[in-house]
PyMOL Python script that loads the backbone (N, CA, C, O; Angstrom):
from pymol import cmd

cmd.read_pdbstr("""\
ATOM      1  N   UNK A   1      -2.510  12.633  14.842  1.00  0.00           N
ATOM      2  CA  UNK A   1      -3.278  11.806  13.958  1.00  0.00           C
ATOM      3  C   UNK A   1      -2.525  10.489  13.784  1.00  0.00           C
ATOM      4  O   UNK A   1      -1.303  10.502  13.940  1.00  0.00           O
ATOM      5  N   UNK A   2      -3.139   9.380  13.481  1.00  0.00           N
ATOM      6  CA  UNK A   2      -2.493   8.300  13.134  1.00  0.00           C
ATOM      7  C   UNK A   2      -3.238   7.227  12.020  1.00  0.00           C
ATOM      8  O   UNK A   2      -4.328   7.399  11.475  1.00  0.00           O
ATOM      9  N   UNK A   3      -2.350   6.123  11.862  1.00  0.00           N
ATOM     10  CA  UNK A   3      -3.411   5.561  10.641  1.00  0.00           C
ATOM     11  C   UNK A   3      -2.809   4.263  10.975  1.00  0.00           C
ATOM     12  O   UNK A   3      -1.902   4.117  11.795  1.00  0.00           O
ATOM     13  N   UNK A   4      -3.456   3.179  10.181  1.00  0.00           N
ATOM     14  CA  UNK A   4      -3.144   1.991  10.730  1.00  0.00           C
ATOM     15  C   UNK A   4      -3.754   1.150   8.824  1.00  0.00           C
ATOM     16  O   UNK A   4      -4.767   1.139   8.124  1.00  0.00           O
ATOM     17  N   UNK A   5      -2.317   0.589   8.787  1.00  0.00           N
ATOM     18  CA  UNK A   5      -2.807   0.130   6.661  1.00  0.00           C
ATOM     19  C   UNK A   5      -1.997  -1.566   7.103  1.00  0.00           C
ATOM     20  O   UNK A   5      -0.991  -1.935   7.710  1.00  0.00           O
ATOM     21  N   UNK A   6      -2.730  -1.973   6.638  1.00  0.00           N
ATOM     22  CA  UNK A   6      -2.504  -3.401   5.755  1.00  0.00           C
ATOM     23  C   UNK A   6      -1.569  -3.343   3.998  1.00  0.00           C
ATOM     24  O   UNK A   6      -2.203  -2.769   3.112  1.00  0.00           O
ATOM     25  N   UNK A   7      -0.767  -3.672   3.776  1.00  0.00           N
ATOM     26  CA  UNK A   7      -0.227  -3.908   2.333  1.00  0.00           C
ATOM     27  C   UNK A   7       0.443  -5.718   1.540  1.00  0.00           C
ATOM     28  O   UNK A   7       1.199  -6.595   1.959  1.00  0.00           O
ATOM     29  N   UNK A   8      -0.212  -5.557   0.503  1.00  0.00           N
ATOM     30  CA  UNK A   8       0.507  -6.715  -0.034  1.00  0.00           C
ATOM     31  C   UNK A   8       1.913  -6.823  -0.308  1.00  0.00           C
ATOM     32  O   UNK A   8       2.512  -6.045  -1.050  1.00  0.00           O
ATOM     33  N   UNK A   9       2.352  -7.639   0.199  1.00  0.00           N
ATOM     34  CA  UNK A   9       3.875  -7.472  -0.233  1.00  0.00           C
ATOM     35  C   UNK A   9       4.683  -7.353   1.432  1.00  0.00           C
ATOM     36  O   UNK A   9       4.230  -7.051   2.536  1.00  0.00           O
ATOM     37  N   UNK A  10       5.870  -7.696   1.025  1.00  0.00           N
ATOM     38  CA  UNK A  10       6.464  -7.799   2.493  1.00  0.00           C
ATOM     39  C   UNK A  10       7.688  -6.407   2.004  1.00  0.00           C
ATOM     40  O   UNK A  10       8.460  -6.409   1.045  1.00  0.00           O
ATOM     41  N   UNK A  11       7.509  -5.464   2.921  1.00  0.00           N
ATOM     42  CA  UNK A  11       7.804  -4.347   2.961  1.00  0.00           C
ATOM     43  C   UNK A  11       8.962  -4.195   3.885  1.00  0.00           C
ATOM     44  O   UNK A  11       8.648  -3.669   4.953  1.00  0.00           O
ATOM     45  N   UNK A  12      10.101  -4.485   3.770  1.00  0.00           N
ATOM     46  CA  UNK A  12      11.348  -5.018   4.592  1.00  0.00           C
ATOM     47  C   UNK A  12      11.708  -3.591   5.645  1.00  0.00           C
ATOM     48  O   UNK A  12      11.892  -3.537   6.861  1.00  0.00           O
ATOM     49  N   UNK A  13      11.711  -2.380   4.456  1.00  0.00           N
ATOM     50  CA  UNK A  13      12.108  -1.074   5.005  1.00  0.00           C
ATOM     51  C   UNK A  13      11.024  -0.540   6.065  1.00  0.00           C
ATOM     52  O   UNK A  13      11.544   0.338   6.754  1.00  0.00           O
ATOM     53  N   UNK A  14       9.656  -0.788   6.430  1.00  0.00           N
ATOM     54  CA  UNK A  14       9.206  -0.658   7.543  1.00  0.00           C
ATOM     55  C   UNK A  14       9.125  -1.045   8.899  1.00  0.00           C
ATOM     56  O   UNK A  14       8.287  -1.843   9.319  1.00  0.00           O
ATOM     57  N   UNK A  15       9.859  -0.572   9.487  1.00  0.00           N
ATOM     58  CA  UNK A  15      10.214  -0.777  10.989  1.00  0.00           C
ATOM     59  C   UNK A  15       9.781   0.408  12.098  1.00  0.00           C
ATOM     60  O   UNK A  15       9.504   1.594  11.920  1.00  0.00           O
ATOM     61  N   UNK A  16       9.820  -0.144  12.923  1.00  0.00           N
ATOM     62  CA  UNK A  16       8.835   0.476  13.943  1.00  0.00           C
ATOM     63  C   UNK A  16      10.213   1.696  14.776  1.00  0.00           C
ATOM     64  O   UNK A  16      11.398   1.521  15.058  1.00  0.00           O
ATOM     65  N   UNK A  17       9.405   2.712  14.900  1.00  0.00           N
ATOM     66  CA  UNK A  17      10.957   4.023  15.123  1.00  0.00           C
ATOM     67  C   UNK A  17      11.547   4.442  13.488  1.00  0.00           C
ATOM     68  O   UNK A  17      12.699   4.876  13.504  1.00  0.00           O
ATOM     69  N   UNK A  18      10.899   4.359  12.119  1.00  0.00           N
ATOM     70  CA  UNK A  18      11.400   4.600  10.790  1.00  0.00           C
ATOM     71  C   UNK A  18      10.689   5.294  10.434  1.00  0.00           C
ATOM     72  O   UNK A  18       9.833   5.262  11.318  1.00  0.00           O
ATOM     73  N   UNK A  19      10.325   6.071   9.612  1.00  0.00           N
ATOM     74  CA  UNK A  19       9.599   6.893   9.018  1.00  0.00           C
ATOM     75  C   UNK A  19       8.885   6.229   7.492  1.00  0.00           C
ATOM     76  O   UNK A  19       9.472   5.281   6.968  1.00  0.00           O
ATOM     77  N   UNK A  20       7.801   6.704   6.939  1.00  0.00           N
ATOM     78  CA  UNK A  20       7.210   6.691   6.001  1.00  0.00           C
ATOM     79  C   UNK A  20       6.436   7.526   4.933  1.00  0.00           C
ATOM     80  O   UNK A  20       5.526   8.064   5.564  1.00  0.00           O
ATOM     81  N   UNK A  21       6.355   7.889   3.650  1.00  0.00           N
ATOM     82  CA  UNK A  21       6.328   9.070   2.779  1.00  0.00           C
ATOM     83  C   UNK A  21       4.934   8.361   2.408  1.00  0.00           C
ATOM     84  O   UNK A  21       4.985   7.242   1.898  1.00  0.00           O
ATOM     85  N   UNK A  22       3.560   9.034   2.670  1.00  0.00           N
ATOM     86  CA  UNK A  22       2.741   8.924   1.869  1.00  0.00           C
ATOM     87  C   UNK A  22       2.151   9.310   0.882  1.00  0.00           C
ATOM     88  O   UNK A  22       1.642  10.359   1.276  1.00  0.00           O
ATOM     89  N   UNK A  23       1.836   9.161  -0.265  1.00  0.00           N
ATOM     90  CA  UNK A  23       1.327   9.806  -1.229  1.00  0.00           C
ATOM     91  C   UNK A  23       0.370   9.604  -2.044  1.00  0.00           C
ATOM     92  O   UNK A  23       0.167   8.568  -1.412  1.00  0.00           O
ATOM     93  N   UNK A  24      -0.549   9.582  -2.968  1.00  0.00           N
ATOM     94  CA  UNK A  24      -1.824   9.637  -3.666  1.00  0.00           C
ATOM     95  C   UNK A  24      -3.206   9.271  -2.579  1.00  0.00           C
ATOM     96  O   UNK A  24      -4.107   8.450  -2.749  1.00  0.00           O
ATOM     97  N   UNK A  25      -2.997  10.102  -1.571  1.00  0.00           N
ATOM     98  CA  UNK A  25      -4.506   9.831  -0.657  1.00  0.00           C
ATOM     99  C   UNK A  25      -5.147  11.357  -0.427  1.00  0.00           C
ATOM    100  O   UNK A  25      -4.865  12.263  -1.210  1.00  0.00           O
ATOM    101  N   UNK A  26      -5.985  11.552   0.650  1.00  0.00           N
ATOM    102  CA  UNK A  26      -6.622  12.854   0.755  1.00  0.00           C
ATOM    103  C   UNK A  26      -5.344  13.544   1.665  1.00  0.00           C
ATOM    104  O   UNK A  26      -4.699  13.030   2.579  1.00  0.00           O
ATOM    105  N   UNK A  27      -5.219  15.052   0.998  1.00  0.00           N
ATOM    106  CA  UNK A  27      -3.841  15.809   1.208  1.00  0.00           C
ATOM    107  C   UNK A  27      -4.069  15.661   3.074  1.00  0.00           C
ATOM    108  O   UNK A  27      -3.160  16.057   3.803  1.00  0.00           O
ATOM    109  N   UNK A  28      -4.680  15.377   3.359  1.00  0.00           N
ATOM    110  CA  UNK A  28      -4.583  14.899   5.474  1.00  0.00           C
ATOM    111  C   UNK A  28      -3.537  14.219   5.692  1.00  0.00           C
ATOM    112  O   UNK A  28      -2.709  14.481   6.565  1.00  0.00           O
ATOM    113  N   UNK A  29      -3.472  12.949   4.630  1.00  0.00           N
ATOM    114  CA  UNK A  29      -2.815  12.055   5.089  1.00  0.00           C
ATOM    115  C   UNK A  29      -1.692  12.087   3.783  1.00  0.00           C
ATOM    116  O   UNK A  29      -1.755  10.917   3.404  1.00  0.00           O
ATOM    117  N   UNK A  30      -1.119  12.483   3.264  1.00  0.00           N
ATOM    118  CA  UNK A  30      -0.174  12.319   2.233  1.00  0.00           C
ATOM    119  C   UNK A  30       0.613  13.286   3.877  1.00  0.00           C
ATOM    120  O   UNK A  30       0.206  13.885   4.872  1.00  0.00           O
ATOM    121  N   UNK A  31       2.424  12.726   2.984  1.00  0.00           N
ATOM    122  CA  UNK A  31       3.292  13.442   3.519  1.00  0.00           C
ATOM    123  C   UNK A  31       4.085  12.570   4.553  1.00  0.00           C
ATOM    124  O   UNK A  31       3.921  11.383   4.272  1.00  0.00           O
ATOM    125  N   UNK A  32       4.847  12.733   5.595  1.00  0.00           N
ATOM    126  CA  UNK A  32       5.660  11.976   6.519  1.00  0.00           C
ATOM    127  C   UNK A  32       4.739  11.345   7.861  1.00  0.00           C
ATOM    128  O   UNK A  32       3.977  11.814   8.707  1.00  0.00           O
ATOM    129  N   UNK A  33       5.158  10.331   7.596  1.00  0.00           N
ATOM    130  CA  UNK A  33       4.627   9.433   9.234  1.00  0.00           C
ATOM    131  C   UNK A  33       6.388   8.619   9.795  1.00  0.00           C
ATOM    132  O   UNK A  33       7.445   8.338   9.230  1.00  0.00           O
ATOM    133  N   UNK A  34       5.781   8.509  11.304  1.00  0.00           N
ATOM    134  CA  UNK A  34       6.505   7.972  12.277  1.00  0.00           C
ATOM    135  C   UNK A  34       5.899   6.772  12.156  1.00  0.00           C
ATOM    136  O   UNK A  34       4.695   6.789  12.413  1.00  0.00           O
ATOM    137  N   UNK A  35       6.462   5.530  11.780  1.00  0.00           N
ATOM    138  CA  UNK A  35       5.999   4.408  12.062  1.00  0.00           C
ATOM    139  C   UNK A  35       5.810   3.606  13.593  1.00  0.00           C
ATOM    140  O   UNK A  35       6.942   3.204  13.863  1.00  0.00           O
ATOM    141  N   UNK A  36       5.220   3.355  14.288  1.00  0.00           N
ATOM    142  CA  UNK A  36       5.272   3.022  15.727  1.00  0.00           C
ATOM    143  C   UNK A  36       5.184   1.428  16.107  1.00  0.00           C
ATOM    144  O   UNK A  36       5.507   0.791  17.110  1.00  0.00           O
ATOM    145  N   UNK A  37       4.462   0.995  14.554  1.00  0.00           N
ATOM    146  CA  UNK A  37       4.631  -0.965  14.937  1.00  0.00           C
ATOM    147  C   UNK A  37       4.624  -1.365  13.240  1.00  0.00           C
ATOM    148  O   UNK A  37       4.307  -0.783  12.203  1.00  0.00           O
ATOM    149  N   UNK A  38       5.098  -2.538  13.567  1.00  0.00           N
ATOM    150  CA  UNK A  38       5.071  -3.315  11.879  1.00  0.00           C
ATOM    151  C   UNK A  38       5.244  -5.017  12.488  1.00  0.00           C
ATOM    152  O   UNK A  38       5.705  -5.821  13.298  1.00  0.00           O
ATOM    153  N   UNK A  39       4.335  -4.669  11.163  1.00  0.00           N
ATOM    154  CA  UNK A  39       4.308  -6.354  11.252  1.00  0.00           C
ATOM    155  C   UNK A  39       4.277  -7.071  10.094  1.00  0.00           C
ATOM    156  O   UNK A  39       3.357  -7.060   9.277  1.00  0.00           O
ATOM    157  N   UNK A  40       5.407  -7.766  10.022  1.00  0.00           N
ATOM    158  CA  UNK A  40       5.684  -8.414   8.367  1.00  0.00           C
ATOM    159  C   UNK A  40       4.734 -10.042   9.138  1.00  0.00           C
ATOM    160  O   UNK A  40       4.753 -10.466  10.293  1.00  0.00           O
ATOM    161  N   UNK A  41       4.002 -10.575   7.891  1.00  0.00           N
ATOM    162  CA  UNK A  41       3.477 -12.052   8.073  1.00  0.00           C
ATOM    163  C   UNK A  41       3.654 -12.594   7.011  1.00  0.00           C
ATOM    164  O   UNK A  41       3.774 -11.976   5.954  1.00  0.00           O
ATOM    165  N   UNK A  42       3.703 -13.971   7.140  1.00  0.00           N
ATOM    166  CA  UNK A  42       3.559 -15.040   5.926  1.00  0.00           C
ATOM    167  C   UNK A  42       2.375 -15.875   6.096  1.00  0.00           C
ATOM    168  O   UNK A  42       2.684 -16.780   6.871  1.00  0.00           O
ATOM    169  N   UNK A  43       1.358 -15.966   5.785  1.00  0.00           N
ATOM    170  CA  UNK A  43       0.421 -16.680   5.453  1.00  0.00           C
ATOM    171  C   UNK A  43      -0.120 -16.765   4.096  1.00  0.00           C
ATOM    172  O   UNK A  43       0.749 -17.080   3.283  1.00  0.00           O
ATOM    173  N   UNK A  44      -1.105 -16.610   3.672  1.00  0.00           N
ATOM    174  CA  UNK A  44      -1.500 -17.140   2.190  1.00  0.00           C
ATOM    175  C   UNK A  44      -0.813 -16.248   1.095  1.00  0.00           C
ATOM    176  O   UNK A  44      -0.997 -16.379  -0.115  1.00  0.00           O
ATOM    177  N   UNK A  45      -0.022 -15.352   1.676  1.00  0.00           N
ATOM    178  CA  UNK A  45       1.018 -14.823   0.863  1.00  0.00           C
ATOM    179  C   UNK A  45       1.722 -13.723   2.230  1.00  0.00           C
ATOM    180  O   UNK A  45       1.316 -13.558   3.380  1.00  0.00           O
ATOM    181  N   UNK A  46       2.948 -13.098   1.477  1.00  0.00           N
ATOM    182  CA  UNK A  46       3.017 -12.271   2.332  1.00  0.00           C
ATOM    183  C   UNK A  46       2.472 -10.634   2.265  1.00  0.00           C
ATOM    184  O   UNK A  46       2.298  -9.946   1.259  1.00  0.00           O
ATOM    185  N   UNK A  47       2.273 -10.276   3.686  1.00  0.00           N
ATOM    186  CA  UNK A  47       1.499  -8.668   4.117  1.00  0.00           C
ATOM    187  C   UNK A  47       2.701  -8.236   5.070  1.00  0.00           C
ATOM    188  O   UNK A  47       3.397  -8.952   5.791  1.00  0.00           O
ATOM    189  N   UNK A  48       2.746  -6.882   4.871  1.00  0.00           N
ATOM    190  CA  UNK A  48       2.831  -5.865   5.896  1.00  0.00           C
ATOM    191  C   UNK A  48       2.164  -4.927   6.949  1.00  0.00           C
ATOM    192  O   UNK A  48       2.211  -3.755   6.575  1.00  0.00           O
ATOM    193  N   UNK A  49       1.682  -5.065   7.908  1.00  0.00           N
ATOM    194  CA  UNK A  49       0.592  -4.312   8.206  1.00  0.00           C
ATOM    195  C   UNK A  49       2.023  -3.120   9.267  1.00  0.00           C
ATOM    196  O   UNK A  49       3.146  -3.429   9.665  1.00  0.00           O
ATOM    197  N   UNK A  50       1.250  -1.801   9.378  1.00  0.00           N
ATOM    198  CA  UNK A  50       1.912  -1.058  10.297  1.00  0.00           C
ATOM    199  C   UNK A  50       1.053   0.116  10.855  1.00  0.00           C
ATOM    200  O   UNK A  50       0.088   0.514  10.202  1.00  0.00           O
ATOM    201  N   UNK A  51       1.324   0.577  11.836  1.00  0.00           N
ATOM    202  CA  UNK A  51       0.669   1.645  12.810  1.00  0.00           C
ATOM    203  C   UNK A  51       2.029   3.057  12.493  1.00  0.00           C
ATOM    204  O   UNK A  51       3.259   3.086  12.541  1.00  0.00           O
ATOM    205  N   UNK A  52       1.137   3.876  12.232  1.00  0.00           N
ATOM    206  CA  UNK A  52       1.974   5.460  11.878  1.00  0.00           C
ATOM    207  C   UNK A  52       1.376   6.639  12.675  1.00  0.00           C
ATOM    208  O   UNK A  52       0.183   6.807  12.928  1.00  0.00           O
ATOM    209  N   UNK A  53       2.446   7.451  13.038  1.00  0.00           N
ATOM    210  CA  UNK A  53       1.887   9.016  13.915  1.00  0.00           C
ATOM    211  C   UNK A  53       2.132  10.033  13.037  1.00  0.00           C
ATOM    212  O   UNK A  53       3.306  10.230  12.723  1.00  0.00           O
ATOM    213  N   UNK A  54       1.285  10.710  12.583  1.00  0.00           N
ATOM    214  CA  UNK A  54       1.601  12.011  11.784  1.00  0.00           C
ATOM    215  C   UNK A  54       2.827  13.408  12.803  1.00  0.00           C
ATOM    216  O   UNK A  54       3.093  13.285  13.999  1.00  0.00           O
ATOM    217  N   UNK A  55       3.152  14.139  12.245  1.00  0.00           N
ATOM    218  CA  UNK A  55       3.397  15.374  12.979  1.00  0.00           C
ATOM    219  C   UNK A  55       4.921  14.906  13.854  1.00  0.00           C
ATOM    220  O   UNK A  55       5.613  14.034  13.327  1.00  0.00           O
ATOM    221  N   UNK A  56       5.301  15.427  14.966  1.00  0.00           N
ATOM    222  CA  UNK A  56       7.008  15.592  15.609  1.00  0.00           C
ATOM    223  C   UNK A  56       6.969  13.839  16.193  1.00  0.00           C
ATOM    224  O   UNK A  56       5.940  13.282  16.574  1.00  0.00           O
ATOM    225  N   UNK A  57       8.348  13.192  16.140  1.00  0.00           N
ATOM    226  CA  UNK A  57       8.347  12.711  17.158  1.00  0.00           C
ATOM    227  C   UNK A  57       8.551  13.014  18.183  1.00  0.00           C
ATOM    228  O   UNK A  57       9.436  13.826  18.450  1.00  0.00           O
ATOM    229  N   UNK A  58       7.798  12.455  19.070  1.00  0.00           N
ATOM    230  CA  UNK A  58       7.800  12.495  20.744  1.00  0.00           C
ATOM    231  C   UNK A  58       9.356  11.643  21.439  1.00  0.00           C
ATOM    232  O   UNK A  58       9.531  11.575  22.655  1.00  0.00           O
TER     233      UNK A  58
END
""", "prot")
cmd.dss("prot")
cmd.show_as("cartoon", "prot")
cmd.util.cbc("prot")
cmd.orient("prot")
């Protein structure tokens, strides 16, 4: 499974090969992800967007 989120705020600790703890969503997606891309931007403020794999890394 994977998921792919946009966030406000520039999120320094997400890096691509890092892990991520989700929590208050539908129990599918709460719990540990493999992060696989990130992308910090600055435009009309700053975002984080990142791509995550549920389950082992490969």
């Amino acid at each position: 499974m994977t998921i792919s989120a946009e966030i406000a705020g520039f999120a320094p600790a997400l890096l691509a090969g890092g892990s991520v703890t989700l929590t208050g969503l539908r129990p599918e997606l709460n719990g540990a992800w493999h992060v696989t891309s990130a992308r910090h931007r600055l435009g009309q403020g700053l975002t984080t967007t990142f791509e995550a794999r549920k389950g082992q890394v490969k």
